[in-house]
C-alpha positions in Angstrom: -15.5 17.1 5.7 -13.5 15.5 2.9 -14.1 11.9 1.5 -11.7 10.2 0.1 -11.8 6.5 -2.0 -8.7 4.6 -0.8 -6.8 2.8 -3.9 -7.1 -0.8 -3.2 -9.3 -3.8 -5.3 -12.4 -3.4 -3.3 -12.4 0.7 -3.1 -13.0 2.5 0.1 -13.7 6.1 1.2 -11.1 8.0 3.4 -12.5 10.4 5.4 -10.7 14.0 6.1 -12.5 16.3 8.6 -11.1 19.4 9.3 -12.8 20.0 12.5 -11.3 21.4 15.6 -13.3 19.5 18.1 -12.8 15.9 16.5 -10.8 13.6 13.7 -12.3 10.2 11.9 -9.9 7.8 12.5 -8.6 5.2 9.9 -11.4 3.1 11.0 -14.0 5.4 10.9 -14.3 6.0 14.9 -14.2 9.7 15.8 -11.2 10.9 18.0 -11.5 13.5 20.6 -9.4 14.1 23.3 -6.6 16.8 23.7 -4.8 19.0 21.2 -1.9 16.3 21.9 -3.7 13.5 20.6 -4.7 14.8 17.7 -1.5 15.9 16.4 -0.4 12.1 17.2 -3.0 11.1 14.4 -2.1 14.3 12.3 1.6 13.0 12.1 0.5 9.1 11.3 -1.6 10.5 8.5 1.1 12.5 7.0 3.3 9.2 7.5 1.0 7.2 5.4 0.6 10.2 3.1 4.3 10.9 2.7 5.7 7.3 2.5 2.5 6.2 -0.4 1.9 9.1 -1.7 -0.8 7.7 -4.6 -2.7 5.9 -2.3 -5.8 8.2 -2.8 -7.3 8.2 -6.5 -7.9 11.9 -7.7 -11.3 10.5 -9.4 -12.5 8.7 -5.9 -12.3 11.9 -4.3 -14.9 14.1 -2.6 -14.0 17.5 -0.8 -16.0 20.1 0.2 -14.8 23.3 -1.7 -13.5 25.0 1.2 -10.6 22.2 1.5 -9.7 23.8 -2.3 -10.1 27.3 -1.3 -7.4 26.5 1.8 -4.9 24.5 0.2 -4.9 25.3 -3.5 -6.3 23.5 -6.5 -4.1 21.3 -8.2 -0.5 22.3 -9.4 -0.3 21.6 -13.1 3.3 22.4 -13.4 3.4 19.0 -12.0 3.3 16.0 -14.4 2.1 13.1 -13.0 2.0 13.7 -9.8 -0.4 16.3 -9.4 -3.1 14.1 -6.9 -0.1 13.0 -5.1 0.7 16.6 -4.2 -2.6 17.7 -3.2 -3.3 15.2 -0.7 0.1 16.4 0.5 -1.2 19.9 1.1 -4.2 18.6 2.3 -2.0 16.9 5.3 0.3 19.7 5.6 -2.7 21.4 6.3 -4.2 19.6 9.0 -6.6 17.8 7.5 -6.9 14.0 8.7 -7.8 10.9 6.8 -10.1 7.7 7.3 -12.0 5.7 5.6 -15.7 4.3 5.1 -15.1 0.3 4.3 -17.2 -0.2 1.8 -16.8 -0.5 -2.4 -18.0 2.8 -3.9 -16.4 2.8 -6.8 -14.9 0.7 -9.6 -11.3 1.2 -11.5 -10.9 -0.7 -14.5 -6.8 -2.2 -14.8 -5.7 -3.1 -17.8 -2.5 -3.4 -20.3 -2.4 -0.1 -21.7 -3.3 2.1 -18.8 -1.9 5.1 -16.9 -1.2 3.1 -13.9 0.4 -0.3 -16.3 3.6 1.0 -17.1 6.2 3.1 -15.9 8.2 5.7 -17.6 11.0 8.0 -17.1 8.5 11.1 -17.5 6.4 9.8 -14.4 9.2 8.8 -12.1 10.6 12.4 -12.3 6.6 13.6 -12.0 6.5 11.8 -8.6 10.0 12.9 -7.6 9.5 16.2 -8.0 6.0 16.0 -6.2 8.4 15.0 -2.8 11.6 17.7 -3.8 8.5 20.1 -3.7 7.0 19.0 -0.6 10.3 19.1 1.4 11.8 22.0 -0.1 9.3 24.1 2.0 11.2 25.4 4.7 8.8 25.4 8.2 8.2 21.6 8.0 8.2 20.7 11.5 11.6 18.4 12.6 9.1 15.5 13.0 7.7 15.5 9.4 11.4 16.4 7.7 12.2 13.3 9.7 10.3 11.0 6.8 12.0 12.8 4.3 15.0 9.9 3.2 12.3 6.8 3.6 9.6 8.8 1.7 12.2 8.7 -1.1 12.9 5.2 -0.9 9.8 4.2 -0.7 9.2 6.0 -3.9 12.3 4.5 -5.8 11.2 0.5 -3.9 7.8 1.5 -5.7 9.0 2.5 -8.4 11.4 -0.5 -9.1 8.3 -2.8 -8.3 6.6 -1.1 -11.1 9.9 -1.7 -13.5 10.0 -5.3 -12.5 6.2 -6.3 -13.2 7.1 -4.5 -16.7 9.9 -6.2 -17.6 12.4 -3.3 -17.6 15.0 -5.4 -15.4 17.9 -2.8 -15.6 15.7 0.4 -14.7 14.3 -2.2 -11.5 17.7 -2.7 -10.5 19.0 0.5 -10.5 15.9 1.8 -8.6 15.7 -1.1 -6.1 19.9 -0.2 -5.8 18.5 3.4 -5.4 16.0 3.0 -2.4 18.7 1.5 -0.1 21.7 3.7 -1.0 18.6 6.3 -0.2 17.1 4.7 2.9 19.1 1.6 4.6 17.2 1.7 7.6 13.9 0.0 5.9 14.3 -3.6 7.8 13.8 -7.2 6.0 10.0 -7.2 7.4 9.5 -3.9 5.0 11.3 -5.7 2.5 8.5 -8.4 2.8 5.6 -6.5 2.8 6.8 -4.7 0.0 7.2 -7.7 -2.6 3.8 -9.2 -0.9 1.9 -6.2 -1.8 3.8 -5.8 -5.0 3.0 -9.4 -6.2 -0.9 -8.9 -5.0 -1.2 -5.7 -6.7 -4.1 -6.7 -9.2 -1.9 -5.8 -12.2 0.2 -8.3 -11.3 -0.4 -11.4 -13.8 1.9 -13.9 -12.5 2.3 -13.2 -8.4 4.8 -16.0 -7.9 7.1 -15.1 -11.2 7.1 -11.5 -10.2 8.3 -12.7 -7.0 11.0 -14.8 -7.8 11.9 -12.2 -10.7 12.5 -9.6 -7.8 14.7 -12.1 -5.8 16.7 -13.3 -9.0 18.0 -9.9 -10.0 18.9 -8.6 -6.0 21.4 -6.2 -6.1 24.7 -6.6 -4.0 23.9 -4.4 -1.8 20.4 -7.1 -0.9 21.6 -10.4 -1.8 22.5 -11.1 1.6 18.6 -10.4 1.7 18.1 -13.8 -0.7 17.1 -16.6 1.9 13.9 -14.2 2.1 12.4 -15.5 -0.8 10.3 -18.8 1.1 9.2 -16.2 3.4 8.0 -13.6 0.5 6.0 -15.9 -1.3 4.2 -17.1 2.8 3.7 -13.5 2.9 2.0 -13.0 -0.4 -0.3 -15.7 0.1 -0.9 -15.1 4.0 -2.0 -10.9 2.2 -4.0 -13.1 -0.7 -5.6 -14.9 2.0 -6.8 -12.4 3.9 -7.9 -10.4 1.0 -10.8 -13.0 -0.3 -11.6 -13.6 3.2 -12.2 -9.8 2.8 -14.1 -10.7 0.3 -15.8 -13.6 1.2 -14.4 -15.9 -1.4 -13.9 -19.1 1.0 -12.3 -21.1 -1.7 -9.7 -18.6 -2.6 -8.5 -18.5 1.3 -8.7 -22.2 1.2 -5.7 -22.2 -1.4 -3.7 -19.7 -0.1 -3.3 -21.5 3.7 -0.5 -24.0 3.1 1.6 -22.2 0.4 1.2 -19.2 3.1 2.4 -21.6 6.2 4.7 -23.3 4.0 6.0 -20.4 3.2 6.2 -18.6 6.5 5.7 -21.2 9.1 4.9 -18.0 12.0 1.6 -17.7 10.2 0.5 -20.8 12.6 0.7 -18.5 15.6 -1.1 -15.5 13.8 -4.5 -15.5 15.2 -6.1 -13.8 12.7 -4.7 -15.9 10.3 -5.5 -18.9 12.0 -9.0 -17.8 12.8 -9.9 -17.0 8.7 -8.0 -20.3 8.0 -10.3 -22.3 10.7 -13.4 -20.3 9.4 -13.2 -21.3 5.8 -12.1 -24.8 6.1 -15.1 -25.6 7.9 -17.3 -23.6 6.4 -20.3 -26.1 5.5 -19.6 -29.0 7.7 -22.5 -28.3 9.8 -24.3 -29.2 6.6 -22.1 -32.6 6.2 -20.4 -31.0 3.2 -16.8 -30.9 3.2 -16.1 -27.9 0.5 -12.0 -28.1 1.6 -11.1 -31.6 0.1 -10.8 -31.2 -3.3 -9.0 -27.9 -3.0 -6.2 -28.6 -0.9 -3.0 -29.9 -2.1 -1.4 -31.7 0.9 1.6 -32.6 -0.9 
């Protein structure tokens, strides 16, 4: 059984088992059933794995030494991307991934780190990771399938990671590069991309980064422009949800009307509306009404 720490602010373990009789689920729950079945969640893993392939942290890892001794240890011909590519062999191989939901571990983000910046070193670390992956010549149709949206993916990620830093030119000509690469990732990607891109923690300045991002569109997006109301609803509908994660009432409490102003739709979500209703009246059975000086109904 491999565990795994999921890269997010509160840090989780993924689960891999490479058992024959069962799989742990994304959620923890073991899956049985039928060959069939299990190479349904065998192909969603490698989906997850092969469209974000640094979700995993190398140091929130633990594997049993078999997993190793099957798939390899890490390929340092690779620069940058050598995690990346082991939890790409780890897939290939079978193995599938899940997480316990707890916070195991703690990554410290700041300025000057590996993860800050971007360079020109690392993006052709990572895109080599994927021409190595693909190159291999018995990937099943199914897999080869993700190949053009695991690129742009990489080059929408990448450009995220140009815009938070500044480099404006090198963001366009990535953000140009995912959809010359992949056209078929809808507006609703779109979204969820910027959303998570602005929540990212290294982000300083959510709502800048946002409109930065929208600002500098390239032709081939602008048309995409009257998404920007909706982006920011999305961000803070995700920031929402992530201190009700956390339990941080107050935090949820300012995120609900910039996220419905935003994104009106988030008045029919019902787990939006249920954290939203959960927070505001947190403390009224108590007479106290902890809402009213945090809400700005202007």
């Amino acid at each position: 059984m491999v565990y795994i720490i999921s890269y997010c602010i509160t840090v989780r373990i993924t689960v891999v088992n490479p058992g024959e009789g069962h799989r742990v689920g994304i959620d923890g729950a073991i899956i049985t059933g039928p060959d069939q079945s299990r190479c349904k969640w065998r192909l969603h893993t490698f989906g997850v794995i092969v469209d974000q392939p640094k979700i995993f942290f190398a140091s929130a890892a633990v594997l049993r030494r078999a997993c190793l001794e099957r798939v390899g240890l890490f390929d340092e011909s690779l620069s940058w991307s050598e995690d990346a590519d082991m939890w790409l062999r780890l897939a290939r191989a079978g193995y599938a991934f899940g997480y316990i939901d707890r916070s195991l571990l703690q990554y410290r983000i700041h300025a000057h780190s590996m993860t800050a910046n971007v360079s020109p070193e690392q993006v052709q670390g990572w895109l080599a990771c994927l021409d190595k992956f693909f190159a291999d010549p018995e990937l099943p149709d199914d897999i080869r399938a993700l190949e053009t949206e695991a690129y742009g993916v990489l080059h929408y990620e990448t450009a995220g990671r140009y815009f938070r830093q500044g480099a404006i030119e090198l963001a366009r000509h990535h953000l140009l590069s995912a959809v010359r690469t992949c056209p078929s990732l809808d507006m609703e990607w779109l979204l969820e991309w910027v959303a998570g891109l602005a929540l990212d923690p290294r982000t300083e300045e959510p709502g800048q980064l946002i409109d930065l991002v929208f600002d500098n569109l390239t032709p081939e997006v602008a048309h995409r422009g009257p998404l920007r109301r909706r982006a920011h609803g999305r961000y803070h509908a995700a920031a929402a949800f992530s201190a009700y994660k956390s339990r941080d009432l107050a935090r949820v409490r300012r995120n609900i009307l910039p996220a419905l102003r935003g994104d009106l739709s988030f008045a029919w979500n019902r787990g939006f509306v249920r954290l939203a209703m959960q927070s505001l009246f947190a403390g009224t059975a108590q007479g106290q009404r902890p809402w009213a000086s945090e809400l700005d109904w202007s």
